[in-house]
SEMARKOL-115120 format. One record per residue (C-alpha): residue in one letter; z, x, y. Coordinates in pm, whole numbers, plus 32768, in hexadecimal, padded with zeros to 4 digits. Example, Ala and Ser with C-alpha at 12.3 -4.5 7.8 and 13.67 -1.06 7.14 Angstrom:
SEMARKOL-115120
a830C84CE7E3E/s82CA85577F96/
This chain:
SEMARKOL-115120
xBB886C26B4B0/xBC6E6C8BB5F0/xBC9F6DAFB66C/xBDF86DAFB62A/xBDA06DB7B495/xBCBA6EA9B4A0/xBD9E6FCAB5A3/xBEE07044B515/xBFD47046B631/xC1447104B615/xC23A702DB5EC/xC2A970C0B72F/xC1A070A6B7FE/xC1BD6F31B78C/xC31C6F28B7E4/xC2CB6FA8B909/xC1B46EBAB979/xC2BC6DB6B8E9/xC3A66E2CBA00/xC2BB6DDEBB06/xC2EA6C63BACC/xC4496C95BAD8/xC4476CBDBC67/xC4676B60BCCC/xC56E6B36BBCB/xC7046B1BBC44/xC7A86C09BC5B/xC89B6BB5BB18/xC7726B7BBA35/xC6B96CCDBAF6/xC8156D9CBA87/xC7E36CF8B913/xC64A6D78B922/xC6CB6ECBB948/xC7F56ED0B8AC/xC8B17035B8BA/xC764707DB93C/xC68C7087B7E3/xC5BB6F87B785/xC5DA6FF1B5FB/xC63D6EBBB540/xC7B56EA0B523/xC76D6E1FB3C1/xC6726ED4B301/xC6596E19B1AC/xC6636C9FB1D5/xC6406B62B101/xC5586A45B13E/xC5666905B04E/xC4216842B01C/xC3E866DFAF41/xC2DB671EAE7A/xC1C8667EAF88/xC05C6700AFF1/xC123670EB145/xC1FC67F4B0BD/xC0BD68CDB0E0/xC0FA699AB21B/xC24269FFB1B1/xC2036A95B03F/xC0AF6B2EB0BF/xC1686BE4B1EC/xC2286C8FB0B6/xC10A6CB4AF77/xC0396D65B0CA/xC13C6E27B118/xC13B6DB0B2AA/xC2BC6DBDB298/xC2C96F0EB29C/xC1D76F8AB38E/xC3036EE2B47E/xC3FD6F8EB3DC/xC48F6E8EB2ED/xC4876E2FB180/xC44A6C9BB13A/xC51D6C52AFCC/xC4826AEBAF90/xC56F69F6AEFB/xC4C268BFAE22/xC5A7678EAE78/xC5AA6656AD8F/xC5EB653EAEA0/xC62C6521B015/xC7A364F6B009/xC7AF6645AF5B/xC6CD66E7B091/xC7C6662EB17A/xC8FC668AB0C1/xC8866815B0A5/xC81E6826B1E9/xC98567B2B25C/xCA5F6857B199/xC9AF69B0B1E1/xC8F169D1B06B/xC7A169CAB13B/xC74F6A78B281/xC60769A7B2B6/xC55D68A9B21E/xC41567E0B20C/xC49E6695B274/xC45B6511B2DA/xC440650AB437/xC5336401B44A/xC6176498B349/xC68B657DB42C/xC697647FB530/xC7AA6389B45A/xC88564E9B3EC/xC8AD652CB56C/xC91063B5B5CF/xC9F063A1B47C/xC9036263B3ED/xC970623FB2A6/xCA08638DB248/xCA6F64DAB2C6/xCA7964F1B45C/xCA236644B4DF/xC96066E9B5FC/xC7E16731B574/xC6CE67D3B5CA/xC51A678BB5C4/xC48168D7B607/xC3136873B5C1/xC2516748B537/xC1AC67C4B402/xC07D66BCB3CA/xC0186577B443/xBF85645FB370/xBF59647AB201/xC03A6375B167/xBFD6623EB0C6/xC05660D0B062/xC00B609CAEFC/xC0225F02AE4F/xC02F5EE0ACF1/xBED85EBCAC30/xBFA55D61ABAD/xBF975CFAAD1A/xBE565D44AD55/xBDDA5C85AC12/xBE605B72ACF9/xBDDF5BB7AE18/xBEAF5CA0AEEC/xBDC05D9FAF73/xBE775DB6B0B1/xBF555D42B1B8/xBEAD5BEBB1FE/xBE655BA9B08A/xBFE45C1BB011/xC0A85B1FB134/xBF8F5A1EB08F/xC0185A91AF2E/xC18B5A7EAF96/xC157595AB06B/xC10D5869AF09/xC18B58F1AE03/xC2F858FEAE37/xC3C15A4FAD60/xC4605B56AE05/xC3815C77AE41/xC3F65DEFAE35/xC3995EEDAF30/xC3D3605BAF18/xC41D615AAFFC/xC48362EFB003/xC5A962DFB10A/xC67561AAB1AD/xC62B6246B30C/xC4E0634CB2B5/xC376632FB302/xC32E621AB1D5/xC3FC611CB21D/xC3AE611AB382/xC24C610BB2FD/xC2506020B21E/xC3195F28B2C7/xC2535F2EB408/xC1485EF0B345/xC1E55DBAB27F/xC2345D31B3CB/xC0FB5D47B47C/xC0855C4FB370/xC1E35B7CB3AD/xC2915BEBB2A7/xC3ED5C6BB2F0/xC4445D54B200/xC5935D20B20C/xC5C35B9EB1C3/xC4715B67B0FB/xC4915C90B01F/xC5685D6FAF57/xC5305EDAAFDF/xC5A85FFDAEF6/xC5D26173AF3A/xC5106239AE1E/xC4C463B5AE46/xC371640CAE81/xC2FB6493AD09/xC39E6388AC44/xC2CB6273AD22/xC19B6295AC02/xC288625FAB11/xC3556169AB90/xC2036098ABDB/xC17F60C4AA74/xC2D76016A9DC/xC2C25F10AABE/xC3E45F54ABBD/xC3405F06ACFD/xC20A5E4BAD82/xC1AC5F52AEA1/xC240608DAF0F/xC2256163B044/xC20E62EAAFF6/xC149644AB067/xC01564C0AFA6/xBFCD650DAE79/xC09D63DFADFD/xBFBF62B8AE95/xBE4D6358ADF4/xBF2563BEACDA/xBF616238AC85/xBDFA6205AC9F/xBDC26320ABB4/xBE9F6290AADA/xBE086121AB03/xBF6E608EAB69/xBF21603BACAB/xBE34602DADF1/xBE5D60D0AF6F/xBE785F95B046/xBE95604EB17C/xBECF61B2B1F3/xBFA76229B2ED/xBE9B6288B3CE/xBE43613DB3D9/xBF8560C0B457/xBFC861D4B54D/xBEA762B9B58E/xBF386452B575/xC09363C3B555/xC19A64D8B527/xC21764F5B3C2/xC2DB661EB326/xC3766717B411/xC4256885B3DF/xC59867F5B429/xC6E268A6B41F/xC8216868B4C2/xC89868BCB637/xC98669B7B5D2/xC8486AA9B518/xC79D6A9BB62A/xC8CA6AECB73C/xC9176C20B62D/xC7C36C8FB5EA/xC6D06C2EB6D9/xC5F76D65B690/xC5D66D1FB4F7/xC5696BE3B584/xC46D6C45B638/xC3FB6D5AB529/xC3FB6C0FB43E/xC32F6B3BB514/xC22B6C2EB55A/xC2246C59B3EB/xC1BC6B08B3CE/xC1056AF4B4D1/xBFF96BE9B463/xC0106B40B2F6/xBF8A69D8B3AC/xBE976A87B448/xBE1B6B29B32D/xBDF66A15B24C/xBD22693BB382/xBC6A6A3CB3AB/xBB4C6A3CB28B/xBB136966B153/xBB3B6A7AB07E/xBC866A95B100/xBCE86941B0A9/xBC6A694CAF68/xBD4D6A98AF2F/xBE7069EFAFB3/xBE3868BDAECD/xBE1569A7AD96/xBF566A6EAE09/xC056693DAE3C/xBFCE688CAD27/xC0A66983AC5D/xC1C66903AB7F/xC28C69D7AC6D/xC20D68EAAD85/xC19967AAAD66/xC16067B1AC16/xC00266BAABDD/xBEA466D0AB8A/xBDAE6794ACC1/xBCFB663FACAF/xBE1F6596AD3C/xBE6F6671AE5A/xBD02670FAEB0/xBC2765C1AF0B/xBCF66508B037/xBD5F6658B0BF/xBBF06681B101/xBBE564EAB166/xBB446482B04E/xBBD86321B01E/xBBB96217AEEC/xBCA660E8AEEE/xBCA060A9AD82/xBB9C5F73AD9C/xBA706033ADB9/xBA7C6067AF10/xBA3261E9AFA3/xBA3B6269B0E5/xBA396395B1A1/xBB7263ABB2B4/xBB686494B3A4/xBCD56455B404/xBD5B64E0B2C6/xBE8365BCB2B4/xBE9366BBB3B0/xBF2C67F5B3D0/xBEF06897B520/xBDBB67E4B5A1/xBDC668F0B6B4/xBF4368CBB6FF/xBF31678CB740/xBFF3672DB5E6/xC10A67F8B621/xC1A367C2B780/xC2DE6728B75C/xC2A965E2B835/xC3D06537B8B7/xC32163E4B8B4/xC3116426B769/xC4446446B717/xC4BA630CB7CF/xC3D56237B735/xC4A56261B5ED/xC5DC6211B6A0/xC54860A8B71A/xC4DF6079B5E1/xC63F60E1B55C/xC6CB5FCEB677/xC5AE5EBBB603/xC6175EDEB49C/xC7A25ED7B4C1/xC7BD602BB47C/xC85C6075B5D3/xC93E5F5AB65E/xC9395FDBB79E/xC8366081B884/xC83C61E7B8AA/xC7C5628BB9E2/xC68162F3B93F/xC62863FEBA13/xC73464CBBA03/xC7636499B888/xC5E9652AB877/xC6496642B92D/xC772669EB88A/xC69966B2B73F/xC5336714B785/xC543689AB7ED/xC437687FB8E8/xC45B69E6B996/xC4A26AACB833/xC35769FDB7D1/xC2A26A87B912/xC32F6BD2B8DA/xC2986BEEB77D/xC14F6B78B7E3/xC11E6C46B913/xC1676D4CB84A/xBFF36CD5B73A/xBF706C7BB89A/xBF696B03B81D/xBF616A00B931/xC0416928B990/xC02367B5B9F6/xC09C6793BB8B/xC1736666BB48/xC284661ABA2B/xC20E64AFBA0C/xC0EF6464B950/xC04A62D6B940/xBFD46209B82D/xBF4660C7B7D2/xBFDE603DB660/xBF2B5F67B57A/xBFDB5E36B61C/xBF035E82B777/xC0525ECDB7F1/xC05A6004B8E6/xC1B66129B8AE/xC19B61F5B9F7/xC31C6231BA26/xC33461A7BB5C/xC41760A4BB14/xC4C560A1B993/xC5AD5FD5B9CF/xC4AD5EC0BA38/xC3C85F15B927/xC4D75F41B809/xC5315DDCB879/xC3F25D57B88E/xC3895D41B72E/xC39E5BA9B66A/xC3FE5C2AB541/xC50C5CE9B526/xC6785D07B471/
């Protein structure tokens, strides 16, 4: 376990050491650090929605183990019953934070599809962790994965239903990368539906879809349930991809960067906690499993938190890129590559019309220096560069470098 977990710091000798990373900062967002010279949170009691996810995880344990208040703040968790709500409540003021799809909070600050307002990505709360899930009926005929379903949908002609959590979140950009790099395009060769992430078991079992994309427990859960198999993890497609983050809009932050901070520290220590032993996991898993959480079975949540896999065949395996929540920081930095990636995938999918200047969009949203000031102050460290490089399933390399190039350069697309 780290240090940090086992020595009880003040909360303002934490502040304190939290100040230190403030130096570099400018001198606007320096005056907001100290604001009227305190760093006491300029809003004490605070609410943070979740969707009943194992990734909600970090977030509800930061409150049941009472983190929260060692930095001077009280976390009221708010269960949400679908995405829109979390995107509506965070807008209209109802929520303060949220655990959120990455690229959620993305579409909100470009206006895609809804609500336009100024938002905010404090910290990535896990990577990896989600799963594609076909229908056992398409696996009785052979779809066991990507090659297998574009065989499938290749020769026997229907129109096949896709589900996913959010038009512009994590899922669908998962799951129709993942259609494509097997040359499907999602959008002409399927019919892709929105479904929130606890009615996806359900929806499966009546027959309403023949795959969906969604966050754990809900893929094992349809093996549990015999409904359906895991025909390829998220891991797979993008090794420690970003997923859920702690988002809230610009104008929180601008009025209470210090609550932020308190929050994110919060958190912070929670994702370290639950990395940091089995036992810990396994306590986590029997805490959100709760009908005040996630509301399932231990079963479903406890094995591919601990990367136990089974795809529903027969099949087991142990992954060791399972769903992480610190992984010694590295989860948690909020990237700006990352962050751009969803916007060329917004572009490659129609979403956006137009090309945003990527960069700057990335660092309107992702709160890079608020996130070094709340890990200096756990002594967490801090990648040196803001981009981060990856290789997708499709061999294809994301550095950054160039997405306007690479948002173009995809041969399927919208």
């Amino acid at each position: 376990m780290t240090q940090v977990l086992k020595t009880s710091l003040s909360r303002r000798a934490v502040l304190q050491t939290a100040a230190v990373g403030a130096a570099g900062l400018t001198p606007a967002l320096r005056a907001l650090v100290h604001a009227a010279g305190s760093d006491k949170p300029e809003k004490e009691e605070v609410k943070i929605g979740f969707i009943p996810l194992t990734d909600c995880a970090s977030v509800v344990m930061a409150s049941v183990l009472g983190f929260d208040k060692k930095y001077g703040v009280k976390i009221v968790l708010s269960k949400e019953a679908s995405w829109a709500g979390v995107r509506d409540k965070l807008v209209n003021g109802e929520l303060d934070f949220a655990h959120v799809l990455y690229g959620l909070i993305y579409g909100v600050h470009l206006g895609l599809g809804g609500p336009k307002k100024d938002m905010a990505n404090l910290m990535t709360l896990n990577n990896n962790g989600q799963a594609i899930t076909l229908s056992k009926k398409l696996a009785d005929k052979g779809a066991v994965d990507g090659a297998s379903l574009a065989k499938l949908m290749g020769s026997e002609k229907r129109e096949y239903t896709f589900a996913q959590t959010f038009p512009t979140g994590t899922h669908a950009m998962w799951l129709y990368y993942w259609l494509a790099s097997v040359g499907i395009n999602p959008m002409k060769d399927a019919k892709v539906i929105t479904v929130p992430p606890p009615q996806m078991v359900a929806n499966m079992r009546v027959g309403n879809m023949d795959g969906y994309c969604v966050g754990e427990p809900w893929g094992h859960r349809a093996i549990m349930d015999g409904i359906g198999i895991t025909a390829v993890t998220t891991q797979d497609i993008w090794k420690d991809h970003p997923e859920k983050v702690l988002g809230t809009t610009g104008d929180f932050v601008k009025k209470n960067p210090n609550t932020c901070r308190a929050v994110m520290m919060a958190v912070l220590e929670a994702s370290q906690w639950i990395d940091a032993s089995l036992q810990n996991k396994l306590k986590m898993a029997e805490t959100i499993a709760d009908k005040s959480y996630v509301n399932t079975g231990v079963d479903a949540i406890n094995q591919r938190i601990l990367g136990r896999y089974q795809n529903g065949l027969g099949k087991t395996w142990d992954d060791p890129n399972h769903m992480k929540f610190f992984n010694d920081g590295a989860v948690n930095f909020p990237y700006l590559s990352d962050g751009m990636w969803f916007l060329t995938q917004h572009k490659r999918w129609g979403l956006l019309k137009d090309h945003p200047d990527y960069l700057a969009v990335a660092k309107q949203i992702n709160q890079i220096d608020l996130y070094k000031q709340a890990a200096s102050g756990l002594k967490i460290s801090v990648p040196k560069d803001a981009m981060r490089s990856s290789k997708l399933i499709d061999g294809v390399v994301w550095d950054a470098k160039d997405p306007k190039k690479y948002a173009e350069s995809f041969k399927v697309n919208a």
